[in-house]
LODOZA-446337 format. One record per residue (C-alpha): x, y, z; residue in three letters. Coordinates in steps of 0.2 Angstrom, whole numbers, plus 5000, padded with zeros to 4 digits. Layout:
XYZAla
...
END
This chain:
467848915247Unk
466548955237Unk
465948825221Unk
466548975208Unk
468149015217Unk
468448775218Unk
468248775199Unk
469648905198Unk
470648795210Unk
472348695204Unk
471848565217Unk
471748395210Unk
470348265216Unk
470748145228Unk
469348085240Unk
469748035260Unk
468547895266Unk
467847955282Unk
466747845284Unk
466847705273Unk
466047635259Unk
464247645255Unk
462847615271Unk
461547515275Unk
460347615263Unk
460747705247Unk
460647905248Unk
459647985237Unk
460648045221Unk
460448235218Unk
461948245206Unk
460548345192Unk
460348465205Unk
462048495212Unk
462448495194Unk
461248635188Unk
461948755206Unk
463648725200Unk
463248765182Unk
464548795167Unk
464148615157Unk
464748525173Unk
464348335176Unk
464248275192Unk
464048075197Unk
463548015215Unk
465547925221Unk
465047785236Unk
466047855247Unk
465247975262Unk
465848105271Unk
465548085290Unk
464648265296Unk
465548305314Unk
464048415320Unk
462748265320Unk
463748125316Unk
462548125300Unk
463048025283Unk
463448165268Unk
463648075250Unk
465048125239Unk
464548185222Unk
466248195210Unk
465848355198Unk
466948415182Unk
466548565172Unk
467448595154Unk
469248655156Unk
469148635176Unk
469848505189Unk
468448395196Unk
467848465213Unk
467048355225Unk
465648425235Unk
464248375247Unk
462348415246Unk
462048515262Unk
460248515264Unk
459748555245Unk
461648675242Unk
463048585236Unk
464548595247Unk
466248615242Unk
467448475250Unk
468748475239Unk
469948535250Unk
469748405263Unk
469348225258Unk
470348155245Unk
470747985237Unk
472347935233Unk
472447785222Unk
474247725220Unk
474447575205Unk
476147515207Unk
476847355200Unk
476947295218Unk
475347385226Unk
473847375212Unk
472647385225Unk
471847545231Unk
472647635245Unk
471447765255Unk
472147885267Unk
471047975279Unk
472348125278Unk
471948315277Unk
472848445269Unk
473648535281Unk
473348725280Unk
473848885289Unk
473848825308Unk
473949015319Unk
474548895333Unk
475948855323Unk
476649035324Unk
476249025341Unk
477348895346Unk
478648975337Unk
478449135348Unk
478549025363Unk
480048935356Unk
480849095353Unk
480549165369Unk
481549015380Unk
482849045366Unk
483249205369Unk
482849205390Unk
484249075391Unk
485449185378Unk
484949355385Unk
484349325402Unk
485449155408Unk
483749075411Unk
483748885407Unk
482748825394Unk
483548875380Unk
483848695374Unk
481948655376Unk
481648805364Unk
482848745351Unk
482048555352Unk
480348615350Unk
481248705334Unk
481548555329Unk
480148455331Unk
479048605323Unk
480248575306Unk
480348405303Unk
478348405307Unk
478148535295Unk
479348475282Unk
478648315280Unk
476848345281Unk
476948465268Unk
478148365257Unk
476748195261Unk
475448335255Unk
476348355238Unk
476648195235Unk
474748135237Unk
474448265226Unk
475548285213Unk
476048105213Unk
477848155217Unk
479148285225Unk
480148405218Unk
481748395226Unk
482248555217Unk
480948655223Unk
481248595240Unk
482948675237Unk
482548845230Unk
481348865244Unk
482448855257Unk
483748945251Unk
482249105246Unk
481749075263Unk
483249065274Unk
484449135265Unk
484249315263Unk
484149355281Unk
485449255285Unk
486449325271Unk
486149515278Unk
486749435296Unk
488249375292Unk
488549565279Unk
488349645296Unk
489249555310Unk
490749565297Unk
490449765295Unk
490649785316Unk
492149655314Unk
492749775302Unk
492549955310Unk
493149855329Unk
491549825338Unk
491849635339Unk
493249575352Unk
493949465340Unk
495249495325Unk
494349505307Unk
495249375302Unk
494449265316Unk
492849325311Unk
493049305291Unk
493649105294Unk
492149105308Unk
490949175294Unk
491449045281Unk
491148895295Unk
489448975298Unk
488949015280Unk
489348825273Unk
488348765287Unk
489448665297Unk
489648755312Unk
489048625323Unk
490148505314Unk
491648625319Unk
490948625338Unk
490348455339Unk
492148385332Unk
492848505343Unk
493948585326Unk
493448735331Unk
492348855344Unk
491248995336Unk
491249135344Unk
489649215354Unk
489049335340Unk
489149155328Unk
488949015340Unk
487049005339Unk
487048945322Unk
487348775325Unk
485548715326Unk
485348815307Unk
486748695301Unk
486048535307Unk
484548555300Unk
485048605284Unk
486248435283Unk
484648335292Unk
483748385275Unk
485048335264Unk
484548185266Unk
482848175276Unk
481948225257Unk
482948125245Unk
482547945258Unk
480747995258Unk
480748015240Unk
481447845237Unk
480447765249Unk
478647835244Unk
479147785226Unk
479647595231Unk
478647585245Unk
476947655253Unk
476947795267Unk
477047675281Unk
478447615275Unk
479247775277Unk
478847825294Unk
479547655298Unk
481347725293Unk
481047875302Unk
480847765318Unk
482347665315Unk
483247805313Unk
482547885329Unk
483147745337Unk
484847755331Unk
485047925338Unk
484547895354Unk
485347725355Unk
487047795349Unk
486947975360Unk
486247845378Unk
487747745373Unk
489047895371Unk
488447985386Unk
488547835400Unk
490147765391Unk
491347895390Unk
491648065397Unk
491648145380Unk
490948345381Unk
489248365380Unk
489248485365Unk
489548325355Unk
487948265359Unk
487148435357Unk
487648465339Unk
488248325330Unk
486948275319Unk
487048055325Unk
486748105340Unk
485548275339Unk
484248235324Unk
482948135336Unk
481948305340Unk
481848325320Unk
481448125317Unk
479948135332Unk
479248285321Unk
479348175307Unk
478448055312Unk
477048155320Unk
476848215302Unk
476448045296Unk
475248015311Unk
474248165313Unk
472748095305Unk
472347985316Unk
472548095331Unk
470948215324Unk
469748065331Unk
470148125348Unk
470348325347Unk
469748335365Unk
470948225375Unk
472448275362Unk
471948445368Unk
472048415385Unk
473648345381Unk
474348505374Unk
474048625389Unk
475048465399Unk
476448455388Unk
476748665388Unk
476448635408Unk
477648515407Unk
478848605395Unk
478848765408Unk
479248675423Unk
480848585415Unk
481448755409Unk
481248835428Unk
481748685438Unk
482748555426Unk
484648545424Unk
485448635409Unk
486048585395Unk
487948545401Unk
487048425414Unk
487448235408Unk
485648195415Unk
484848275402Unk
485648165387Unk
485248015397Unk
483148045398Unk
482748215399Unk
483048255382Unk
481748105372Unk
480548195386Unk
480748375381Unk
480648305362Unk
478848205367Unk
478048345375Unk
478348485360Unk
477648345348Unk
476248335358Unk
475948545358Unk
476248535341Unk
475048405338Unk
473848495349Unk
473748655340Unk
473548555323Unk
472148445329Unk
471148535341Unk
471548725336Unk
469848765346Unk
470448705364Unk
471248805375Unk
472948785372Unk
472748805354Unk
471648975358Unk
473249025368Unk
474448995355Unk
473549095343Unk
473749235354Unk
474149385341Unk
475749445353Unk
476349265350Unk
475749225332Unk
476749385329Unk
478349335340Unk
478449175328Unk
478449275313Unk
480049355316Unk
480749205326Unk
482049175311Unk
482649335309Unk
482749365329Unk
483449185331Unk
484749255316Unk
485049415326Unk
485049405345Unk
486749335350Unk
487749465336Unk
486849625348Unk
487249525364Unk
489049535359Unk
488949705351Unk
488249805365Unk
489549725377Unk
490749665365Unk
492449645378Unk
491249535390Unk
490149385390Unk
488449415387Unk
488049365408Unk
489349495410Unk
488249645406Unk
487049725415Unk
485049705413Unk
484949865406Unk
486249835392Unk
485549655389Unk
483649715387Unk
484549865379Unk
485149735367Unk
483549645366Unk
482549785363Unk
483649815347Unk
483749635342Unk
482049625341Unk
481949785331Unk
482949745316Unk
482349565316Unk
480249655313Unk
481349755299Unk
482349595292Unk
480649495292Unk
479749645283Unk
481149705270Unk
482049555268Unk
481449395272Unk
479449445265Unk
480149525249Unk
481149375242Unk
479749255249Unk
478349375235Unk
479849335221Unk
479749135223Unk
478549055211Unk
476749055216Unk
476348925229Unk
474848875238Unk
474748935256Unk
475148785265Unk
476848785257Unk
477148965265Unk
477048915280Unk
478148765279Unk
479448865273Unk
479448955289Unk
479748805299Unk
481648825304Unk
481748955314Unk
483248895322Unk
END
């Protein structure tokens, strides 16, 4: 970003010790001349903090400027031009009653990561192997869903905070129901028009009370409980449910927790609870011979995915000292990832409760993390891949869609019934309407939402599950 276009910029000043404070000798001050090149009556003043150059390891002071009717920028002087670095070192001073000192938090913004959109295409594509083509994996696809969200969610809900100096809990809200809702509401209008003209195997009744379970969002209470079994064509949208009930509460705790306490504080509530979940889902699972959809679905027992993205989000910024080996990392854990979906048990296999399942969590934080911190390795380069970057765009509205064609196209037999040419058939047209729901519905209502920075775009596209 240029130094005209960062005047123009909403971001507010906060500045990220790189580096710590002050050195051996004092820079020269340039803050005249970085003045003059930004122009417009700015005022700029030499800060002590430096900024750590990564291409020589070289020491870069941190001049605070502020023009007339402008937020300050914070720039660098880059051999004689002044360097905008507004967008990636900040300082977050927070004066509470109980915490007057300075708090500095090597944190950066977290923008549009074309990784991210990869591992959504990746995620997808177990998802609908399992669904379409009976391969297992499935399960591994919807955890890495889940890690991607509660990563995603926080970090960008930590972002507001530090820089607005609080959450909007109702514009949490509203986005997720601009983003989610839409598609899901044209879903559900057309699985009830083929229920309607016969092309389902259930009555309409069935499907109207099946609908209302999976439009309040408590279809995986209905499962998990065992109230009530979804049908195929509706089944799926479990996962949707629990994390909508997961951020029911995940926002409002973080909320109260940043304003009482400090970040870390936070993050330690995540872990508690992480070990609540696996605690409770370990005990349930060698103690009694309950099925294991009440394991899968029921949020007490299936929010550790969610609660190990979480924390990554509070964490990530201390992974960028070591892009390399959290690189190498990456390309391990997708390795890893792969061979559990080929050779590992299914999700109906008790084994996979007992250890396999923190594993599978562990490993997609990990690719996550990878992509974010070193987007220049290999595995990030891989998940960038345009097919796959593509793939993850639709992921919701193919996630929304994929199970209602499966049904459709065989609709008086199971999906593993059909043939591979009705179920690629039915793929084919699956992932058709979902590029159609993705540019006509879900990108329309996404342009109507208030204007908002691109970061939050992309969070907002965090549960594709």
């Amino acid at each position: 970003m240029t130094i005209a276009r960062s005047r123009r910029a909403a971001a507010v000043l906060v500045v990220l010790v790189l580096s710590g404070c002050g050195g051996s000798g004092a820079p020269a001050d340039h803050s005249d001349e970085i003045a003059n090149q930004i122009g417009g009556g700015a005022t700029c003043y030499q800060s002590s903090f430096e900024l750590t150059n990564r291409l020589d390891d070289s020491k870069d002071p941190i001049y605070v400027c502020e023009a007339p009717g402008s937020k300050p920028i914070c720039v660098t002087d880059d051999n004689g031009i002044a360097n905008d670095v507004t967008e990636e070192v900040r300082l977050l001073f927070q004066t509470r009653a109980r915490r007057r000192q300075a708090v500095l938090h090597h944190v950066k913004r977290l923008g549009y990561v074309p990784g991210l959109d990869g591992i959504r295409g990746v995620a997808i594509l177990l998802v609908i192997g399992c669904h379409v083509y009976g391969i297992l994996g499935g399960f591994i696809g919807v955890e890495t869903f889940f890690v991607l969200s509660g990563f995603l969610i926080t970090r960008l809900l930590l972002d507001e905070h530090e820089e607005a100096g609080e959450i909007g809990l109702r514009a949490f809200y509203v986005r997720r129901v601009r983003r989610l809702f839409p598609a899901f509401a044209a879903m559900i209008a057309g699985w009830l028009f083929f229920a309607a003209v016969g092309l389902t195997p259930w009555s309409f009744t069935h499907e109207i009370l099946a609908t209302l379970i999976a439009g309040t969002y408590i279809a995986n209470l209905a499962n998990g409980l065992l109230l009530y079994h979804l049908a195929d064509g509706l089944r799926h949208l479990w996962s949707l449910a629990l994390e909508e009930q997961f951020y029911l509460v995940w926002p409002a705790v973080l909320i109260f927790m940043l304003r009482r306490r400090t970040p870390a504080a936070a993050a330690w509530v995540a872990l508690t609870a992480l070990f609540a979940v696996t605690a409770a889902r370990t005990l349930v699972n060698a103690t009694t011979t309950l099925p294991t959809v009440v394991m899968y679905e029921l949020p007490v027992f299936a929010s550790g995915g969610i609660l190990i993205g979480c924390l990554l989000a509070f964490g990530i910024h201390r992974l960028t000292r070591w892009p390399q080996f959290i690189g190498d990392a990456g390309t391990f854990a997708l390795a890893l990832l792969i061979g559990v979906t080929l050779f590992g048990p299914s999700s109906s296999a008790r084994v996979y409760y007992s250890w396999l399942l923190p594993v599978v969590d562990v490993a997609s934080a990990i690719l996550v993390a990878a992509v974010v911190v070193a987007p220049g390795s290999m595995i990030g380069l891989a998940m960038s891949a345009r097919w796959l970057r593509w793939l993850g765009r639709i992921s919701y509205s193919l996630y929304l869609i994929h199970m209602p064609m499966n049904v459709i196209f065989g609709h008086n037999h199971g999906p593993f019934h059909l043939s591979i040419v009705n179920r690629s058939a039915a793929l084919a047209a699956s992932i058709v309407l979902a590029e159609l729901s993705y540019r006509h519905v879900e990108r329309p209502f996404r342009r109507r939402a208030s204007k908002r920075p691109l970061e939050l775009r992309q969070a907002s596209g965090a549960t594709a599950t």
